[in-house]
TIPA-330090 format. One record per atom (N, C-alpha, C): residue number from 1; residue in three letters; atom name; x, y negated, z. Coordinates in Angstrom, 1 decimal. Layout:
nr_rest_atom_xx_yy_zz
NUM_ALA_CA_X_Y_Z
...
This chain:
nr_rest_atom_xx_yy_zz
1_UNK_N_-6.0_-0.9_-21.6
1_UNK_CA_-5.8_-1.7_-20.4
1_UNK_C_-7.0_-1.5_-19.4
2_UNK_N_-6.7_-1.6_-18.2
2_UNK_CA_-7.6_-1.5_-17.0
2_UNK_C_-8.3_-2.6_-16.4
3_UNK_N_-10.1_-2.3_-16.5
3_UNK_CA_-10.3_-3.7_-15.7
3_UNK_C_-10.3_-3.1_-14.7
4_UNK_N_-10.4_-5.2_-13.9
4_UNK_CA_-10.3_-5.5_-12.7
4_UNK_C_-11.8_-6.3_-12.2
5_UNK_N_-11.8_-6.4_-10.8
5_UNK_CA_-12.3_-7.6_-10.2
5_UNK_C_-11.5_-7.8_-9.6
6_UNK_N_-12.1_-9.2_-9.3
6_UNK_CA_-11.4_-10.3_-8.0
6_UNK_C_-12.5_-10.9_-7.3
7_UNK_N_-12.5_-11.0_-6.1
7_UNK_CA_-13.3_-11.7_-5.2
7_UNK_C_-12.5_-13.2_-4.4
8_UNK_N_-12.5_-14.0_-5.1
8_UNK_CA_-12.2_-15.2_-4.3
8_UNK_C_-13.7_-16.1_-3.2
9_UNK_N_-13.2_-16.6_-2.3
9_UNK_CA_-14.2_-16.6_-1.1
9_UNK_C_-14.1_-18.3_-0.6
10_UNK_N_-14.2_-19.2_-0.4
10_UNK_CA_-14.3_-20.6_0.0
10_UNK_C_-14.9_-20.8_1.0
11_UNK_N_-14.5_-22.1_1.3
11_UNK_CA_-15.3_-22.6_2.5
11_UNK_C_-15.9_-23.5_2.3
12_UNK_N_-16.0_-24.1_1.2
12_UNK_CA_-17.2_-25.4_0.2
12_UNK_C_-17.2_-25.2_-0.6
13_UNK_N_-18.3_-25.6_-1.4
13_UNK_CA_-19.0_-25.8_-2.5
13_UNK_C_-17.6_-26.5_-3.6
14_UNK_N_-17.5_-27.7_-3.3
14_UNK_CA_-16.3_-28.1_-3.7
14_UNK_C_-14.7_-27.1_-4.0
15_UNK_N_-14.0_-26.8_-3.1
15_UNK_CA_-13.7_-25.5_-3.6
15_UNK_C_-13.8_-24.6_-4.7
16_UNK_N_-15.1_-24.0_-4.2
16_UNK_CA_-15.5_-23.3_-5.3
16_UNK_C_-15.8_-23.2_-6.5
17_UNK_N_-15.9_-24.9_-6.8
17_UNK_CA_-16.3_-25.0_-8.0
17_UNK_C_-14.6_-25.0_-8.8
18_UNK_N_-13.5_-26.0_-7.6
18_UNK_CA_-12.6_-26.2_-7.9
18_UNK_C_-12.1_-24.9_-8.4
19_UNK_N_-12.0_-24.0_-7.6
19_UNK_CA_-11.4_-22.4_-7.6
19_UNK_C_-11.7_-22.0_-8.9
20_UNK_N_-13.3_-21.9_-9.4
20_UNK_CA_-13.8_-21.4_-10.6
20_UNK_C_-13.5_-21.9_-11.9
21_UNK_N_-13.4_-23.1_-11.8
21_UNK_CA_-13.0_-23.5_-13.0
21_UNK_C_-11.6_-23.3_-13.1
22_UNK_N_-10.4_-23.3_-12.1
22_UNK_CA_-9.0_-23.3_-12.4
22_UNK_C_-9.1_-21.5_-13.1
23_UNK_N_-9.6_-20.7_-12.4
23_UNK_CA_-9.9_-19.0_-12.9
23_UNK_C_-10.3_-19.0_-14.3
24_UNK_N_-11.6_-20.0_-14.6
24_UNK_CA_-12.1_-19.2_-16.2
24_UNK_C_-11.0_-20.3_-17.2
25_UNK_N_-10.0_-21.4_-16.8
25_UNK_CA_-9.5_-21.7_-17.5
25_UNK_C_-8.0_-21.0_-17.4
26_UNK_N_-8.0_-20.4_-16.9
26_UNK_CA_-6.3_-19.5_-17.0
26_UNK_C_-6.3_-18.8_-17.4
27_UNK_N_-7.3_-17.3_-17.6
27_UNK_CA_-7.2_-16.5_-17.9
27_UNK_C_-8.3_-16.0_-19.1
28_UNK_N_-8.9_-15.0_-19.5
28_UNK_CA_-9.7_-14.3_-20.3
28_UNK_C_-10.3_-13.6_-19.3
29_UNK_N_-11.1_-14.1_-18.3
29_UNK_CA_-11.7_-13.6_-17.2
29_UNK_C_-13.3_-14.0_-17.7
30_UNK_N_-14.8_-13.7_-16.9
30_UNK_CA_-15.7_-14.5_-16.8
30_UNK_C_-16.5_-14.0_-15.3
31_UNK_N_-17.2_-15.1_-14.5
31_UNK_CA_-17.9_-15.0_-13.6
31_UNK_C_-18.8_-14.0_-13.7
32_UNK_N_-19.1_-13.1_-12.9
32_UNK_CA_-20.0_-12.0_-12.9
32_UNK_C_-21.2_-11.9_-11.8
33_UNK_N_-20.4_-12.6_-10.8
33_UNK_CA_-21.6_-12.8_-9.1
33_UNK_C_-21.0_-13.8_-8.4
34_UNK_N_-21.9_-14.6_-7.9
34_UNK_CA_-21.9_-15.5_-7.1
34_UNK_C_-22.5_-15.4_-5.6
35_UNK_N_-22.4_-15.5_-4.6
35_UNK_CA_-22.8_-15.6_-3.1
35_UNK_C_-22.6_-16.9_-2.8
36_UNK_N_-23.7_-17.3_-1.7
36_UNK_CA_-23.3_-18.9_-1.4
36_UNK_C_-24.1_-17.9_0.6
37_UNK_N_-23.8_-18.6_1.0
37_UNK_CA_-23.6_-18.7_2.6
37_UNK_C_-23.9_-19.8_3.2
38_UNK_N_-24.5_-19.7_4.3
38_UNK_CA_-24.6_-21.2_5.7
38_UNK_C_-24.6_-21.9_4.7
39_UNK_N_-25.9_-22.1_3.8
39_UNK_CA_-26.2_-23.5_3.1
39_UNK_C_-25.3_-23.8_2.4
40_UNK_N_-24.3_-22.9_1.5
40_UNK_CA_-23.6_-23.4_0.5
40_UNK_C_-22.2_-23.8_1.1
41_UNK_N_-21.9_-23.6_2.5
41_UNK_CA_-20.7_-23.9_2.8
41_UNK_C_-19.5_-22.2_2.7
42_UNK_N_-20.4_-21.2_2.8
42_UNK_CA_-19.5_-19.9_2.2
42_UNK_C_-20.0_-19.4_0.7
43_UNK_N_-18.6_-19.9_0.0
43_UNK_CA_-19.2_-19.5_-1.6
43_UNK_C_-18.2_-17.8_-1.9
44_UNK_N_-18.8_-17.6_-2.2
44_UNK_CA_-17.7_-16.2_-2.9
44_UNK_C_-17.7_-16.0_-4.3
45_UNK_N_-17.0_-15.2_-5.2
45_UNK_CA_-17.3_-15.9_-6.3
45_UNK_C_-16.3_-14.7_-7.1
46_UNK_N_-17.2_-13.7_-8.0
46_UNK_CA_-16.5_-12.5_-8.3
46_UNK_C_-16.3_-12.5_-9.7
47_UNK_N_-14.8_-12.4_-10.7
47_UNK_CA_-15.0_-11.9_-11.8
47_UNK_C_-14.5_-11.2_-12.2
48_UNK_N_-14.6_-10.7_-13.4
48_UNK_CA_-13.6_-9.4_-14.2
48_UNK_C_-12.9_-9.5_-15.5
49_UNK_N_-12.2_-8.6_-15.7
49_UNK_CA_-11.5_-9.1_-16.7
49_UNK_C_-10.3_-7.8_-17.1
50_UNK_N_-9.2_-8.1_-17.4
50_UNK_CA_-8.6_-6.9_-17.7
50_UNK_C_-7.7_-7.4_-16.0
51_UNK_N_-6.5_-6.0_-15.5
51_UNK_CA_-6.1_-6.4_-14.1
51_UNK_C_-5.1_-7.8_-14.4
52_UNK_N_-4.4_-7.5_-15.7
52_UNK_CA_-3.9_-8.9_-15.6
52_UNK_C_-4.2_-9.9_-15.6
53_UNK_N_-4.9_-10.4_-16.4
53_UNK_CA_-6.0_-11.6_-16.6
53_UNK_C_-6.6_-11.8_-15.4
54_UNK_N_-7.4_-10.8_-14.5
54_UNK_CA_-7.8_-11.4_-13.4
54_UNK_C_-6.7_-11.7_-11.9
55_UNK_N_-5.6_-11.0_-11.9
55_UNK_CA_-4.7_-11.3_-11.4
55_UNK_C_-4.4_-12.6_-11.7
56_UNK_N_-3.9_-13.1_-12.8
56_UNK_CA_-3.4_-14.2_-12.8
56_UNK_C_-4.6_-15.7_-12.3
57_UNK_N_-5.5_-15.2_-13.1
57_UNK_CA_-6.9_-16.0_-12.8
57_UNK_C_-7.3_-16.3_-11.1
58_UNK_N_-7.3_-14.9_-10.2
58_UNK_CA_-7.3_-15.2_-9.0
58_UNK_C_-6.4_-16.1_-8.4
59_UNK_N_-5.4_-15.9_-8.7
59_UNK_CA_-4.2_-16.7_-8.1
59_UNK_C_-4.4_-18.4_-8.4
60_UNK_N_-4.6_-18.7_-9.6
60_UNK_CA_-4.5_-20.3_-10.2
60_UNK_C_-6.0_-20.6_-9.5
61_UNK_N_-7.0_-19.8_-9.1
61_UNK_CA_-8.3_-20.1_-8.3
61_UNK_C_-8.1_-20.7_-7.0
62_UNK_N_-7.0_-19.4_-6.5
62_UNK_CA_-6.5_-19.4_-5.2
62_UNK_C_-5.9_-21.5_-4.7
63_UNK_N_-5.4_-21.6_-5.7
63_UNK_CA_-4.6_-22.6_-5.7
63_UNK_C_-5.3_-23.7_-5.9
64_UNK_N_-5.9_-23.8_-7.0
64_UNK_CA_-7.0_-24.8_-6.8
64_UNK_C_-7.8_-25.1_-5.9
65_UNK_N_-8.4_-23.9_-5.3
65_UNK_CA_-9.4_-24.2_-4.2
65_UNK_C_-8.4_-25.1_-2.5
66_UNK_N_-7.6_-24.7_-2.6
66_UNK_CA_-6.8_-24.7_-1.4
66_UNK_C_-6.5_-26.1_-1.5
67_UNK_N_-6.1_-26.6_-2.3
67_UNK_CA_-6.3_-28.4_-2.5
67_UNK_C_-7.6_-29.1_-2.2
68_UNK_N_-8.4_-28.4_-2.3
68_UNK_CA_-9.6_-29.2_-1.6
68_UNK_C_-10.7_-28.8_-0.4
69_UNK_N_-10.0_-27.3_-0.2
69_UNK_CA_-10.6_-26.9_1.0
69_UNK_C_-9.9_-25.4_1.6
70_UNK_N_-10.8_-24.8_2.4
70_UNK_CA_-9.7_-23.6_2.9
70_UNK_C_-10.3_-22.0_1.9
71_UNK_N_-9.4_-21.0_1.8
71_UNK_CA_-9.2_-20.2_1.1
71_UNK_C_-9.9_-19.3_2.0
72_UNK_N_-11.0_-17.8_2.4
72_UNK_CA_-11.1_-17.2_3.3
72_UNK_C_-10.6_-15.8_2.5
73_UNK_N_-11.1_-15.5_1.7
73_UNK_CA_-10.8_-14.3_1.0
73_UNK_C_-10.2_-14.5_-0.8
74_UNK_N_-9.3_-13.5_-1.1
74_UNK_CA_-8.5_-13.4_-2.1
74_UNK_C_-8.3_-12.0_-2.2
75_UNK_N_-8.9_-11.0_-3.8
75_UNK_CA_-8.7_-10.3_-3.5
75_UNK_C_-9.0_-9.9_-4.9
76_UNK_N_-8.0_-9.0_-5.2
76_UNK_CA_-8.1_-8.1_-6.5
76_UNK_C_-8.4_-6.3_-6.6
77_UNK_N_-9.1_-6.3_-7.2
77_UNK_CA_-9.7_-5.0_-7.0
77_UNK_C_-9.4_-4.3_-8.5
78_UNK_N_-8.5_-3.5_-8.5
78_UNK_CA_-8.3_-2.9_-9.9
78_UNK_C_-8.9_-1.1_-10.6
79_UNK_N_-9.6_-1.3_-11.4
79_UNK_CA_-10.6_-0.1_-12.0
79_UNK_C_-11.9_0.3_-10.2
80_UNK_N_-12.5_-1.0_-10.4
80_UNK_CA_-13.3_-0.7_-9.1
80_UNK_C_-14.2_0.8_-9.6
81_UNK_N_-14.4_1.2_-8.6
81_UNK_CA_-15.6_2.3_-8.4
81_UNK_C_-16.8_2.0_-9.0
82_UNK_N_-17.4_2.8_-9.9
82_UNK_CA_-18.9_2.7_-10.5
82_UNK_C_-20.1_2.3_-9.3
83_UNK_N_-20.1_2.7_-8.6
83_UNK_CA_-20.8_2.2_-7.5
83_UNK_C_-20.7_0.6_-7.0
84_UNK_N_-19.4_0.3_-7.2
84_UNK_CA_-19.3_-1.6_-6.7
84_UNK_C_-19.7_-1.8_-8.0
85_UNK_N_-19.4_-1.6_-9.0
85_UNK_CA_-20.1_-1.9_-10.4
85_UNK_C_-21.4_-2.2_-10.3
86_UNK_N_-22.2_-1.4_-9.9
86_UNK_CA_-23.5_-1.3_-9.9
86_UNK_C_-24.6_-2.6_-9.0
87_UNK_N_-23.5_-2.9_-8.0
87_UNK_CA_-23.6_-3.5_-6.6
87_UNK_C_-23.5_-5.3_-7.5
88_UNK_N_-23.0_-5.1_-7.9
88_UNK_CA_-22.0_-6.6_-8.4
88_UNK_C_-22.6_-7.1_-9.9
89_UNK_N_-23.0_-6.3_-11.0
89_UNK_CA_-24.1_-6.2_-11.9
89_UNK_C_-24.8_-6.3_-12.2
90_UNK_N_-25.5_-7.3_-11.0
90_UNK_CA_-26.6_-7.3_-10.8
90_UNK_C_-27.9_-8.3_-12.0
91_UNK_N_-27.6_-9.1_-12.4
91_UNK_CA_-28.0_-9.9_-13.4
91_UNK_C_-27.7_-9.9_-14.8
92_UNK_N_-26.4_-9.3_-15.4
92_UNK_CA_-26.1_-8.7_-16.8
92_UNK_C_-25.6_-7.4_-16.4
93_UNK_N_-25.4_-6.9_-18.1
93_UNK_CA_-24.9_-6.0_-17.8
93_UNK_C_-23.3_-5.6_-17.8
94_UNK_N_-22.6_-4.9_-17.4
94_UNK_CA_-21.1_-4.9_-17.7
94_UNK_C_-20.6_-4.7_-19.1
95_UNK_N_-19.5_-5.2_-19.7
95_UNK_CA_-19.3_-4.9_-20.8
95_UNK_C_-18.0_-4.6_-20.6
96_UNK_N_-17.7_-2.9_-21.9
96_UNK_CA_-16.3_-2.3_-21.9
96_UNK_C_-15.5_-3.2_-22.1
Protein backbone atom coordinates (compact mmCIF):
# COMPACT_ATOMS: atom_id res chain seq x y z
CA UNK A 1 0.00 0.00 0.00
CA UNK A 2 1.09 3.62 -0.83
CA UNK A 3 1.71 6.38 1.59
CA UNK A 4 0.21 9.53 1.56
CA UNK A 5 0.10 13.15 3.03
CA UNK A 6 -2.52 15.46 3.61
CA UNK A 7 -2.25 19.01 4.28
CA UNK A 8 -5.34 20.47 6.01
CA UNK A 9 -5.01 24.40 6.57
CA UNK A 10 -7.57 26.56 9.05
CA UNK A 11 -8.33 29.70 9.96
CA UNK A 12 -8.21 29.21 14.02
CA UNK A 13 -6.67 27.61 16.39
CA UNK A 14 -9.94 26.20 17.33
CA UNK A 15 -10.52 24.57 14.07
CA UNK A 16 -7.48 23.11 14.05
CA UNK A 17 -7.51 21.48 17.00
CA UNK A 18 -11.14 20.55 15.95
CA UNK A 19 -9.84 19.25 12.47
CA UNK A 20 -6.97 17.18 14.21
CA UNK A 21 -8.52 15.43 16.48
CA UNK A 22 -11.66 14.36 14.08
CA UNK A 23 -8.25 13.00 11.51
CA UNK A 24 -6.18 11.08 14.25
CA UNK A 25 -9.58 9.56 15.39
CA UNK A 26 -10.82 8.18 11.94
CA UNK A 27 -8.17 6.94 10.64
CA UNK A 28 -4.50 5.14 11.22
CA UNK A 29 -3.01 8.36 10.35
CA UNK A 30 -0.49 10.54 12.80
CA UNK A 31 0.58 14.26 12.81
CA UNK A 32 3.94 14.88 11.25
CA UNK A 33 4.11 19.06 10.97
CA UNK A 34 2.49 21.63 12.19
CA UNK A 35 2.57 25.54 10.97
CA UNK A 36 0.79 28.16 12.95
CA UNK A 37 0.57 31.75 11.07
CA UNK A 38 -0.61 35.60 12.04
CA UNK A 39 -0.33 34.58 15.77
CA UNK A 40 -1.97 31.29 15.62
CA UNK A 41 -4.89 32.34 13.46
CA UNK A 42 -3.36 30.25 10.19
CA UNK A 43 -2.78 26.64 11.43
CA UNK A 44 -1.81 24.00 8.81
CA UNK A 45 -1.46 20.79 9.90
CA UNK A 46 0.18 17.78 7.88
CA UNK A 47 -0.14 13.89 8.26
CA UNK A 48 0.63 10.55 6.80
CA UNK A 49 -0.54 7.47 6.62
CA UNK A 50 -1.29 4.88 4.01
CA UNK A 51 -3.44 6.98 0.80
CA UNK A 52 -6.52 5.57 2.25
CA UNK A 53 -6.31 6.25 5.73
CA UNK A 54 -5.27 9.75 5.08
CA UNK A 55 -7.88 10.28 2.56
CA UNK A 56 -10.48 9.36 4.70
CA UNK A 57 -8.85 11.20 7.74
CA UNK A 58 -8.55 14.46 5.73
CA UNK A 59 -11.99 14.52 4.87
CA UNK A 60 -13.60 13.77 8.64
CA UNK A 61 -10.79 16.79 9.49
CA UNK A 62 -12.22 18.71 6.74
CA UNK A 63 -15.57 18.52 8.39
CA UNK A 64 -14.86 19.02 11.65
CA UNK A 65 -13.00 22.03 11.21
CA UNK A 66 -15.74 23.66 9.16
CA UNK A 67 -18.12 23.56 12.10
CA UNK A 68 -16.26 25.87 13.92
CA UNK A 69 -14.40 27.85 11.50
CA UNK A 70 -13.36 28.28 7.73
CA UNK A 71 -11.46 25.51 5.83
CA UNK A 72 -8.43 27.32 3.51
CA UNK A 73 -6.65 24.34 2.22
CA UNK A 74 -7.45 20.47 1.88
CA UNK A 75 -5.22 18.47 0.22
CA UNK A 76 -3.96 14.93 -0.32
CA UNK A 77 -0.76 14.24 -1.63
CA UNK A 78 -0.23 10.53 -2.64
CA UNK A 79 3.63 8.71 -2.61
CA UNK A 80 4.98 12.49 -2.15
CA UNK A 81 8.37 13.15 -3.57
CA UNK A 82 11.56 12.38 -1.34
CA UNK A 83 12.40 15.91 -1.35
CA UNK A 84 8.71 17.13 0.39
CA UNK A 85 9.75 14.17 2.67
CA UNK A 86 12.66 15.81 3.71
CA UNK A 87 10.98 19.32 3.88
CA UNK A 88 8.15 18.01 6.21
CA UNK A 89 10.44 15.63 8.52
CA UNK A 90 11.58 17.86 10.10
CA UNK A 91 11.53 16.80 13.92
CA UNK A 92 11.21 12.73 13.53
CA UNK A 93 12.02 10.68 11.44
CA UNK A 94 9.74 9.04 8.68
CA UNK A 95 8.67 5.53 9.21
CA UNK A 96 8.06 2.78 6.26
Amino acid sequence: MGKAIALLEVQSLVAAIAGLDAMLKDAEVRLIHTERHLGGRMVTMVIDGTVSAVTDAVLAGRAAAEKVGKVKVCEVIPNPHPEIKKFLYTDQKETE
